[in-house]
KOLSE-483221 format. One record per residue (C-alpha): x, y, z. Coordinates in steps of 0.1 Angstrom, whole numbers, padded with zeros to 4 digits, always signed. Each point is the difference from the previous one (the first is absolute). Example, Ala and Ser with C-alpha at 12.3 -4.5 7.8 and 13.67 -1.06 7.14 Angstrom:
2
+0123-0045+0078+0014+0034-0007
This chain:
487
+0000+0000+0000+0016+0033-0013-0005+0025+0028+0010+0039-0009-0007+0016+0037-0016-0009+0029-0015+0027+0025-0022+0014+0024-0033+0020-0003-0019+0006+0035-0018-0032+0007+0014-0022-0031+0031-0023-0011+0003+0012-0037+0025-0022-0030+0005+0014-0031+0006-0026-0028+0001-0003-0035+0002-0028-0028+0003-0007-0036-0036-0011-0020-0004-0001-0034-0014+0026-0020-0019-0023-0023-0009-0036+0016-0011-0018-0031+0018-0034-0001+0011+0005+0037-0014-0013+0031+0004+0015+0036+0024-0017+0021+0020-0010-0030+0031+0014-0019-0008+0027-0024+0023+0023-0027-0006+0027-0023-0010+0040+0013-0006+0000+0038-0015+0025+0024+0000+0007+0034-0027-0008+0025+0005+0017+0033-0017-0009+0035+0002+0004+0037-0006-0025+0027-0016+0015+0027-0004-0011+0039-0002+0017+0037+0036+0001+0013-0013-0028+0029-0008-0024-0027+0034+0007-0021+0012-0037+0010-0029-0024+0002-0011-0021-0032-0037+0019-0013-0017-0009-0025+0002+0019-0031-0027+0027-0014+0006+0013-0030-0019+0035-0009-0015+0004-0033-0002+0033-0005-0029+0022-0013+0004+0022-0036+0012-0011-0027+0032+0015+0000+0003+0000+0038+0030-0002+0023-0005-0018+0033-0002+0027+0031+0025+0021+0014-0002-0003+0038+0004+0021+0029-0015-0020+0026-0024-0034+0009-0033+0024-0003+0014+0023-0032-0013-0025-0019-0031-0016+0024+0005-0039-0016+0032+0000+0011-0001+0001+0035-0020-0029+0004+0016-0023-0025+0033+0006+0016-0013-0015+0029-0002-0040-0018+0021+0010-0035+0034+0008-0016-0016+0024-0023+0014+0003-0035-0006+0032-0020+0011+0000-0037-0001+0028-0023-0014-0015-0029+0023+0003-0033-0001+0030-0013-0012+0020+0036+0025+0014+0026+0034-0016+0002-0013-0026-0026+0022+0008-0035-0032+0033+0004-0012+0007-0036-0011+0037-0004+0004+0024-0030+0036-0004+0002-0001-0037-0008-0026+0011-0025+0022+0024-0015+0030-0024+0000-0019-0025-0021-0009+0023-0022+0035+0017-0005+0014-0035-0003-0023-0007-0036-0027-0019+0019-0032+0005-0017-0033+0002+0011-0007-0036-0003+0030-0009+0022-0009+0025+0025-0034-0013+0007+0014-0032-0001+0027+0008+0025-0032+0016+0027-0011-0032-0011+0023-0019+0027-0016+0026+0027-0029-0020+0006-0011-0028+0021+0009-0031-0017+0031+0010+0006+0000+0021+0032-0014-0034+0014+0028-0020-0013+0028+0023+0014-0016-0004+0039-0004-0041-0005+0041+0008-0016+0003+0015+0032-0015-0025+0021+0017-0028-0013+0038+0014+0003+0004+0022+0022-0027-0016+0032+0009-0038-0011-0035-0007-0014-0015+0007+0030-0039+0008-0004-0014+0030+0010-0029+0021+0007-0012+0030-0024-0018+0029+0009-0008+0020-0033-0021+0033+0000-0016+0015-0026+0018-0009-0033+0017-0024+0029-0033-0022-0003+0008+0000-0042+0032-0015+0009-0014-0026+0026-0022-0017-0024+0035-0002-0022+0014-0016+0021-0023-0022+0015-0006-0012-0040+0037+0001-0011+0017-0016+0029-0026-0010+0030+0023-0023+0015+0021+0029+0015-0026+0011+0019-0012-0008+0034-0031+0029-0003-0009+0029-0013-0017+0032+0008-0015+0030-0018-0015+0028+0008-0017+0028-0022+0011-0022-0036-0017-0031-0012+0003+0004-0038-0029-0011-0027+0009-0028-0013-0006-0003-0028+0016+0032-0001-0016+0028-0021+0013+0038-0001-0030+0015-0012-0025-0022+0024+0024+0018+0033-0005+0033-0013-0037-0003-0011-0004-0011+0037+0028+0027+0015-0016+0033-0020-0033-0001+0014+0017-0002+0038+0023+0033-0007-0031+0019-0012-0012-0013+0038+0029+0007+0019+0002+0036-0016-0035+0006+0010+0010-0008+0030+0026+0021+0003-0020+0024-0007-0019-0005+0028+0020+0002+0026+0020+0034-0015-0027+0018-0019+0023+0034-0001+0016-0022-0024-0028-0001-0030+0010+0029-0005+0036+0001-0001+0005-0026-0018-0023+0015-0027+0017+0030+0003+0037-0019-0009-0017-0018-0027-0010+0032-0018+0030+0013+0002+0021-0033-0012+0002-0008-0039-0008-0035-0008+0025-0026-0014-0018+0008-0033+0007+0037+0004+0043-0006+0005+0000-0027-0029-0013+0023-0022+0022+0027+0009+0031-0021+0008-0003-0013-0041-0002+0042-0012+0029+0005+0020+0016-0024-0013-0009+0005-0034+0004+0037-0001+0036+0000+0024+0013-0029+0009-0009-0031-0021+0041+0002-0016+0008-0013+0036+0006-0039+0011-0030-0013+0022+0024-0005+0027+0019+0029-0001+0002+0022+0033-0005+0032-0018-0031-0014-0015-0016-0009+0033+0015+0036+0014-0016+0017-0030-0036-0017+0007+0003+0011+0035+0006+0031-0011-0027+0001-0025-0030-0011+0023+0014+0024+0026-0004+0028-0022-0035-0009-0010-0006+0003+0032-0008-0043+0009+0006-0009+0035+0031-0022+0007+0009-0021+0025+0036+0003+0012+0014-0024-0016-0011+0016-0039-0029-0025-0001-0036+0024-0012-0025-0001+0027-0034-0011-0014-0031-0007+0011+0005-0042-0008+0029+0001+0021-0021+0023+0029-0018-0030-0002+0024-0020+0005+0000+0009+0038-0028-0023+0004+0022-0030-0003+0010+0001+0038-0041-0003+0008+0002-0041+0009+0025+0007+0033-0005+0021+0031+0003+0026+0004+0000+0008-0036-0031+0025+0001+0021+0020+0023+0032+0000-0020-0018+0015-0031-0019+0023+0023+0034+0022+0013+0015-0005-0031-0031+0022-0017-0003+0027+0027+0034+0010-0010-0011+0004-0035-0005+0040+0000+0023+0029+0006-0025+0026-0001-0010+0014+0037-0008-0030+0024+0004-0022-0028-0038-0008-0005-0009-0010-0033+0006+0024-0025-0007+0007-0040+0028+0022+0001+0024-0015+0022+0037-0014-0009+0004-0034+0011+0027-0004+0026+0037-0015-0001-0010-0023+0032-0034-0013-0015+0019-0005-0035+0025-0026+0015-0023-0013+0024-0019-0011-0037+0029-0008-0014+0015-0022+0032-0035-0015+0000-0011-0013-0035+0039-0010-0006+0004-0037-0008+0026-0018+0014+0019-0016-0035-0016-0035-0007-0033+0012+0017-0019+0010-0029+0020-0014-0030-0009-0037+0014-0035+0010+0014-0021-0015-0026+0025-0025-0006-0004-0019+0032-0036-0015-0014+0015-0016-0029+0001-0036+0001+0017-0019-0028-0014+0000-0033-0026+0032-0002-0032-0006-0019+0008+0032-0009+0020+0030+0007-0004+0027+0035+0001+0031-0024+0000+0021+0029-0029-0010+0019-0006+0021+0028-0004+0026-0027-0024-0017-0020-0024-0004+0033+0004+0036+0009-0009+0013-0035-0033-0020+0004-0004+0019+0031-0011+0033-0007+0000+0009+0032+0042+0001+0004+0000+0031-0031+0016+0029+0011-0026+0018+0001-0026-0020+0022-0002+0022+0030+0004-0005+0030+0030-0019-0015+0003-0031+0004+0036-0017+0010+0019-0034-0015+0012-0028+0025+0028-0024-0009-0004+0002-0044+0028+0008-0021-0011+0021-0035+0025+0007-0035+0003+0031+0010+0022-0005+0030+0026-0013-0022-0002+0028-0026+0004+0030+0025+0013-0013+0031+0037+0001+0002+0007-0029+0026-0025-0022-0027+0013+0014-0036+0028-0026-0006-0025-0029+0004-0021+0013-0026+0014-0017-0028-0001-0037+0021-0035+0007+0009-0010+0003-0036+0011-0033-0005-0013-0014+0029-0038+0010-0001-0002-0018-0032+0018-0031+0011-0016-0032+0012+0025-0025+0009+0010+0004+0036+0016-0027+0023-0025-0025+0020-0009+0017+0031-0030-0019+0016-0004-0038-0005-0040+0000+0010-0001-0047-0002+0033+0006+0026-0019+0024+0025-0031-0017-0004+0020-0031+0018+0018+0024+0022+0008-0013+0031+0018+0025+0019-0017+0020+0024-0012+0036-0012-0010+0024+0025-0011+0031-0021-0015+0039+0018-0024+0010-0025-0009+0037+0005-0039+0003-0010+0006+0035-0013+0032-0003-0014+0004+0026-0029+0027-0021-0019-0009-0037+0001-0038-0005+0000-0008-0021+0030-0027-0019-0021+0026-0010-0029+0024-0011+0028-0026-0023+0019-0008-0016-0034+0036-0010-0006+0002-0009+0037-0032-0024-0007+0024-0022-0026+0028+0000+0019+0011-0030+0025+0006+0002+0034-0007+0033-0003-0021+0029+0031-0009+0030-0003-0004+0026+0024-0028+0030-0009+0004+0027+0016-0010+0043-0005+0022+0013+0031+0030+0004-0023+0010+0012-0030+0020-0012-0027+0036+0012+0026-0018-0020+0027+0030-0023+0005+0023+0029+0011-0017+0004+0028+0002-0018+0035-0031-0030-0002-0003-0013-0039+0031-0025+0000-0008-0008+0033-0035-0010-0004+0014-0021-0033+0024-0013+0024-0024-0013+0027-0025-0011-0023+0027-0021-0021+0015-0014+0037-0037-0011+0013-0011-0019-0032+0033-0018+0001+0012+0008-0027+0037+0014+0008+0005-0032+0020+0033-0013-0021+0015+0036+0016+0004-0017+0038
C-alpha cells in the first residue's frame, strides 16, 4: 500500500494514498496486471486516532456527483456520516478518477487534448473512461491490491447509489452490504423520463420558495428584466465577431478579452470571471433547491443584488460586485459535474441518442421561458448553452457534440444480476427529493434482491451529512442481521 502522508485532523487518523488504474479497462480485469496509459486514483483511509491499530472492517464511500471528490474533513461531525461510521469502520474515501487528487480533468486537460491533435471524437471518447463502468472497476482494483481482497461495505450518496447498483452487478462478490441514501437510479435508465419527472418538482420547489421570501418575486423579476438571455449574447457574440474579431483563432486569449470587452461595452452584465450574466444562468441558482438550507443560500445572495439606496429592488439600480460573485461562485460547476451529467443515464447500447435532454423537457415546459414571471428557477439540468458561453465549460463543447449523438456507452447496470442480488441494500429514500424521484427509485428498489428501503420526508437530498441518516441505515442493517459477517 503506497502511502504519501499520514496526519492528524481534530478527532481523525487521516492516510493519503495513491495508485496506478488504467485509463481505459477494456481487455483488463481488476486485480490483475494491466499496461498501456494509466492514471491516478487517489484515496484516504480514515479512522478516530483510538482505533488507529485494531483490525475494522472496511467501508468504502461512493461519492455523490458525477465528477465528485470524496470530502475534505475537519472533524468526526464536519461531515455528520462520519462520526458514526468511524465508530465500527476503516473508512476509505476515493476521489474518483478524474476528481481531486485523482489524474483531475478540467479545461486544462481539455485544452491539452485538444493542443495535442485530439479531435472531437477522441475527446468524447476519452470523458468516455469518466463514467461508472469504470469508476467501479478502479474501487474493486483498489480493493483487491491494496486491502488483500478483503470485502467491504459501501455507503454511496446520491450519484453514490448509481455506483452501488454498479457494483453490486459488476462485482457483488466484494461486497458484504450496501447502503444508499437520496440515489436509487431507474433502471432501465432513461434521461428524458428523470427530467420529465425532475421539471415539474423545480417549478414546486420555486413556488415554494416563493413562499417563504415573497420580497423576492420581485427581485428576481427585477434581475430578469434587466439580464439579456442566452439568445440575446449569441446573437451579438456572432456580430462581434463578424464585424471585429472573426480573423482571430477560437482559442485565442485576445479573442475571449475582446468578447469581454464587447459585451461590457454593450452594457451585458458579467460575472467576474468574463462569463455574461443571463437570465438562464439567474436560473441556474435554483439548482441548490433539493439541500437545506438552500432556500436561504439563494435568499442572501439576492438581497445583495442592488446598489441603489438600501438595496431594495430597483429598475434602475447597478448590480453589485458582492452579489455578481456570489452568482458566479454559485452556479459554477465543478469540472466533470455538468460535462458527464447526462452521461451518467447511459447504459450500453442507446436506443437512441440523449441529444441534450434536459433541454428538450424544458422547451416543452413553457413555463421555464424567460419571460414567465414570477420566474421560475432550474434544479440540477445542464442546457448547450452552458458550453457555448461559459468559460469553465467551453473546451468541452466540441466532446459534447459528439457525445449527445452517440449511443454506445459501457454496460452500467446488469438488471437479471440485481434481480438475483443477494447482498443486503439498505437504501434512505427522501419522499421529496428534488433530484432522484422517490417513486422511480422505489420501483427499481421493487426488482432488486435483498434489497429495503427506508421512506422518509424529514431530509432532503444532503440528509446524510447530517448526524442520524447513516445511523438509522446502520441500526436498521445491524437488527435485520444483515451486517452479521462484520463480527
Amino acid at each position: 500500500m503506497t502511502m504519501l502522508s499520514k496526519y492528524y485532523v481534530p478527532g481523525l487518523a487521516i492516510e493519503d494514498h495513491s495508485i496506478d488504474v488504467p485509463l481505459d479497462w477494456t481487455g483488463h480485469e481488476p486485480g490483475q496486471a494491466f499496461d498501456g496509459e494509466t492514471i491516478k486514483l487517489f484515496y484516504r483511509v480514515v479512522t478516530t486516532p483510538e482505533h488507529v491499530h485494531d483490525d475494522l472492517p472496511l467501508l468504502v464511500f461512493l461519492q455523490g456527483g458525477p465528477g465528485g471528490a470524496g470530502p475534505r474533513l475537519n472533524s468526526p461531525t464536519s461531515d455528520g456520516w462520519i462520526e458514526e461510521a468511524t465508530k465500527h469502520f476503516r473508512v476509505i474515501l476515493p476521489d474518483q478518477r478524474g476528481t481531486g487528487r485523482s489524474s483531475r480533468v478540467d479545461t486544462h486537460t481539455m485544452a491539452r487534448l485538444a493542443a495535442a491533435g485530439a479531435d472531437a471524437r477522441a475527446q468524447a471518447d476519452y470523458l468516455k473512461e469518466f463514467l461508472a463502468d469504470s469508476i467501479v472497476r478502479d474501487f474493486e482494483h483498489l480493493r483487491l491490491t491494496e486491502f488483500g481482497g478483503r470485502k467491504w461495505v459501501t455507503m454511496g450518496q446520491s450519484y453514490g447509489g448509481f455506483l452501488t447498483l454498479t457494483y453490486l452487478s459488476l462485482f457483488p462478490a466484494g461486497v458484504i452490504a450496501s447502503f444508499t441514501t437520496g440515489g436509487i437510479p431507474h433502471v432501465p435508465a432513461d434521461a428524458t423520463e428523470v427530467y420529465e419527472h425532475t421539471f415539474p418538482r423545480m417549478a414546486r420547489k420555486t413556488a415554494q420558495f416563493y413562499a417563504r421570501y415573497p420580497q423576492d418575486v420581485e427581485r428576481v423579476e427585477t434581475l430578469a428584466d434587466k439580464l439579456p438571455t442566452v439568445e440575446d449574447v449569441a446573437e451579438f457574440t456572432a456580430k462581434l465577431n463578424d464585424s471585429v474579431l472573426g480573423s482571430m483563432a477560437e482559442t485565442d486569449v485576445d479573442h475571449r478579452l475582446g468578447l469581454i470587452a464587447g459585451m461590457a461595452a454593450h452594457g451585458f452584465p458579467l460575472l467576474p470571471n468574463g462569463d455574461p450574466l443571463t437570465v438562464e444562468r439567474l436560473q441556474c441558482l435554483g439548482s441548490d433547491f433539493g439541500m437545506k438550507p438552500s432556500f436561504e443560500r439563494v435568499h442572501w445572495i439576492l438581497d445583495d443584488a442592488f446598489l441603489t439606496g438600501d438595496g431594495s429592488s430597483c429598475a434602475d439600480a447597478d448590480l453589485s460586485d458582492e452579489f455578481l460573485a456570489k452568482v458566479m461562485n454559485a452556479t459554477s460547476s465543478r469540472p466533470l459535474y455538468w460535462p458527464l451529467q447526462e452521461f451518467i443515464y447511459a447504459n450500453g447500447e442507446l436506443d437512441e441518442p440523449i441529444r441534450w435532454a434536459a433541454q428538450r423537457v424544458r422547451d416543452s415546459r413553457s413555463e421555464f421561458g424567460t419571460d414567465v414571471r414570477p420566474l421560475n428557477f432550474t434544479g440540477e439540468a445542464m442546457f448547450p448553452w452552458m458550453f457555448e458561453q461559459e468559460s469553465a465549460l467551453r473546451p468541452f463543447k466540441p466532446a459534447m457534440d459528439v457525445l449527445m449523438d452517440d449511443t454506445r456507452f459501457g454496460v452500467i447496470y446488469d438488471e437479471e444480476q440485481l434481480a438475483r442480488n443477494e447482498v443486503p441494500l439498505q437504501a434512505a429514500v427522501y419522499f421529496d427529493d428534488m433530484y432522484v424521484d422517490s417513486g422511480m427509485q422505489l420501483d427499481t428498489l421493487s426488482r432488486v434482491g435483498n434489497s429495503h428501503a427506508w421512506v422518509t420526508n424529514e431530509f432532503e437530498h444532503d440528509g446524510l451529512h447530517g448526524s442520524l441518516v447513516f445511523k438509522h441505515l446502520w441500526n436498521e442493517a445491524l437488527n435485520r442481521g444483515d451486517l452479521e459477517e462484520l463480527f
